[in-house]
N, C-alpha and C positions, 0 to 999 in steps of 0.2 A: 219258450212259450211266452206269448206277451201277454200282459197286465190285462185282466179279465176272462181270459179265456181259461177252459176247464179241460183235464185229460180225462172226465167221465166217458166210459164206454155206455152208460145210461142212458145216454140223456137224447130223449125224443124228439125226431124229427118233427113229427106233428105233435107239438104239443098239450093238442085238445086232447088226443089220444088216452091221455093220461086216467078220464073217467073212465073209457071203455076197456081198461088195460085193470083196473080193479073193479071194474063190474065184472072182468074174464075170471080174476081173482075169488073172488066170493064164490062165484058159481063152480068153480074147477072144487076148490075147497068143500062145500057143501056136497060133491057128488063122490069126492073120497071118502066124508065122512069126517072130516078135520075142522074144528071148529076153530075161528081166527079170531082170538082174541078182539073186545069191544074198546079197547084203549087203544089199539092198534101196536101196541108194543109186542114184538116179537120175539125178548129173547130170555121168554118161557116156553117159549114151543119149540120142541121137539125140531134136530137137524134134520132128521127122518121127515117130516111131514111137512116140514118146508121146501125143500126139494123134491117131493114129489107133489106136492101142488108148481113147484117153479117147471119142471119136468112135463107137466100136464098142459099146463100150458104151451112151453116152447114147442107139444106136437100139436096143439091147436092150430096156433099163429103159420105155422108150417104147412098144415092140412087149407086151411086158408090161403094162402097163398098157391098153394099146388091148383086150388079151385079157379084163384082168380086167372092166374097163368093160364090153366086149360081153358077155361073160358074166353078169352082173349084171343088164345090161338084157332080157335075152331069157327070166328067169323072171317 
């Protein structure tokens, strides 16, 4: 691997992304009922409740994409 590059499997293709990827966050969180800490520090919360906000998520982004697919195919 050369000098600056990164093995993150993270890291965003669309960069901007990155607001609307923790506005999905907040909202996924608030509809469990799991409150996300205001420091943004995470490792008081619960592995349970992290994972199922990360988990709610990956079916969103999923469910979205199934949309944009079908939609795409049906013109």
């Amino acid at each position: 691997m050369g000098a600056g590059q990164s093995r993150s499997s993270n890291a965003l293709v669309v960069p901007q992304a990155s607001q609307a990827l923790d506005q999905l966050k907040y909202e996924v969180a608030q509809e469990l009922g799991i409150q996300i800490p205001q420091d943004g520090y995470y490792g008081y919360m619960a592995t349970r409740d992290t994972g199922a906000i990360g988990g709610h998520i990956t079916r969103r982004l999923v469910q979205i994409a199934e949309q944009a697919i079908a939609g795409g195919q049906a013109r």
